[in-house]
C-alpha positions in Angstrom: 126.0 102.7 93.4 126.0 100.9 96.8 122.1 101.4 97.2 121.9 99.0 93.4 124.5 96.8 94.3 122.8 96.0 97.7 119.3 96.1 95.7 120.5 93.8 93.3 122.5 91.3 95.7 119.5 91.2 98.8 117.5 90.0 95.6 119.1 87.3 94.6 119.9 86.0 97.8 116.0 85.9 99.0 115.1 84.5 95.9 117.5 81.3 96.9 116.4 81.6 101.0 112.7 81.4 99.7 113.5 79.0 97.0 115.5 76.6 99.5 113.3 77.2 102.7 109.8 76.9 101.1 110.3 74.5 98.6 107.1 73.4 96.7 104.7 76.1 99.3 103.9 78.1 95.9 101.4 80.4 97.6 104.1 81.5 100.1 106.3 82.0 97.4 103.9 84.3 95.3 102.9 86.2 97.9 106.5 86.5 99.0 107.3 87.7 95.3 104.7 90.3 94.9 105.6 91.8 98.5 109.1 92.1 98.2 109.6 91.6 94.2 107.7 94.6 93.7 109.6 97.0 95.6 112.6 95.6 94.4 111.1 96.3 90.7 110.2 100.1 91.5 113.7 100.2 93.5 115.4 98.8 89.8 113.1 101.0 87.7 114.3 104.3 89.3 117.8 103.2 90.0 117.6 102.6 85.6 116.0 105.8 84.8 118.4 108.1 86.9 121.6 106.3 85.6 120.2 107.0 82.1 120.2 110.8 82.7 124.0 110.2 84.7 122.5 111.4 87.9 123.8 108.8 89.8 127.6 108.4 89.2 129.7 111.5 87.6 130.2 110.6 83.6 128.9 108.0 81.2 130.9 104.9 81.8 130.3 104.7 85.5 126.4 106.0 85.1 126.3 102.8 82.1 128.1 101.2 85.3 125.1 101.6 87.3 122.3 100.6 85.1 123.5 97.1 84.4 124.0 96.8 88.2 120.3 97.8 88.6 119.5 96.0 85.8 120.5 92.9 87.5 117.5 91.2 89.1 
């Protein structure tokens, strides 16, 4: 649960660093977004599917839990 919540958090916040940094550099910022957005994206993806099969957290609340985190970003 700690791995999505940091997952989830670290996204947000470099999507307001880059947003407040760079400004109007759009090619930084797409290049910046398909580096890190797409690990972020597999990182989400996989956090999802192993919530769905309650491999993450013990029972189906807290699993359910875990998924919206992830789903997040």
């Amino acid at each position: 649960m700690i791995h999505f919540t940091l997952a989830s958090s670290s996204h947000w916040l470099i999507a307001v660093i880059v947003s407040t940094w760079l400004g109007n550099h759009y090619v930084m910022i797409v290049i910046l977004g398909w580096l890190l957005g797409g690990f972020w994206a597999v990182s989400s993806g996989l956090a999802i599917h192993e919530a769905a099969h309650h491999l993450v957290l013990k029972g189906r609340w807290p699993a359910c839990l875990a998924g919206l985190v992830a789903e997040m970003p």
